[in-house]
C-alpha positions in Angstrom: 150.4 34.9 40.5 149.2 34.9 44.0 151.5 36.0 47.0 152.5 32.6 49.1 151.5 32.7 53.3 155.5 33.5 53.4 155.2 36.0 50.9 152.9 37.6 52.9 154.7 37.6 56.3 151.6 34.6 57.2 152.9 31.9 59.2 153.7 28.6 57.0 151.6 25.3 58.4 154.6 23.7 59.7 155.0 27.4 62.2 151.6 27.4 62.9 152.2 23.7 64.5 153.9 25.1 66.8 152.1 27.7 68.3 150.9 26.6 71.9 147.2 27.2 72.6 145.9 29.9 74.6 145.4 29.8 78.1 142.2 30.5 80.1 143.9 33.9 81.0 145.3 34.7 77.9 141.6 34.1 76.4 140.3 36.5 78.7 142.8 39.5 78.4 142.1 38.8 74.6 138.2 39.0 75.0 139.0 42.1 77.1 140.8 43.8 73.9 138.3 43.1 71.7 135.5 44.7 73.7 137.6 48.0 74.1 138.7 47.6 70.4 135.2 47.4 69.6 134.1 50.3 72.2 137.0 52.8 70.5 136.0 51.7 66.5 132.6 53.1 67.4 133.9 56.4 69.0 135.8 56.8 66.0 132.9 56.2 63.7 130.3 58.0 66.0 132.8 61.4 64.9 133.4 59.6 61.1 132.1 61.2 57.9 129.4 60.4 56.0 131.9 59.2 53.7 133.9 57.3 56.1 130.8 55.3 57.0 130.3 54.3 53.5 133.2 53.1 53.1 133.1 50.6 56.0 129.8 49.7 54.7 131.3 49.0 51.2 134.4 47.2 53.1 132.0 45.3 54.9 129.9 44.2 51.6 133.2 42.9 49.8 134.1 40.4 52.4 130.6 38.9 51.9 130.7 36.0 49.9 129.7 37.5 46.2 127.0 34.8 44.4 128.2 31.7 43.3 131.0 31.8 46.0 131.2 29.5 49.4 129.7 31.2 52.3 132.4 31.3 55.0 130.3 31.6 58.3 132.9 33.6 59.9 133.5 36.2 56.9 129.9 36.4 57.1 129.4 37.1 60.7 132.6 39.3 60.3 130.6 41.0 57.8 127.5 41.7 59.7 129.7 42.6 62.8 131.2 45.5 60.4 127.8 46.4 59.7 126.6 46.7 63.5 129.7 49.0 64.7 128.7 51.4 61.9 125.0 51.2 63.2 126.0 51.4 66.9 128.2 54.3 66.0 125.2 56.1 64.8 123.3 56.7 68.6 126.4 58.2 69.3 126.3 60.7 66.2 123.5 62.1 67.1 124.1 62.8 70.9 127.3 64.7 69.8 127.8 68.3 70.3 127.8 70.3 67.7 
């Protein structure tokens, strides 16, 4: 039996309702996370293993919609986004000392 959105600690529709939209500022200090976020996952992955970088390749493969499922365009941009941190990661790999 699959978990419910409660079961899971996900808000329920009815709290989500409820949740005031973001502000212009707020918007912009989130951007502003999500750059650095993105900036610190490929330091991490520059100094990852080989193995390490499969596996965000594989992570990255099993959200993408398997045959015969409905594309999601933002799992699938997520996917490709998973994809390009490992790639970006790599210029850094080899400009690391030894």
């Amino acid at each position: 039996m699959e978990p419910t959105h409660t079961q899971r600690g996900l808000p329920s529709s009815a709290e989500l309702s409820h949740v005031p939209s973001l502000t212009d500022a707020e918007l912009i200090h989130l951007r502003i996370r999500v750059i650095a976020l993105e900036n610190m996952v490929i330091a991490l992955l520059a100094q990852a293993s080989n193995e390490q970088l499969e596996l965000a390749r594989d992570m990255a493969t099993y959200i993408f919609p398997r045959p015969g499922f409905t594309e999601h365009p933002l799992t699938v941009h997520a996917s490709h986004q998973m994809i390009d941190l490992v790639e970006r990661a790599q210029h850094f790999r080899s400009t690391l000392p030894a």
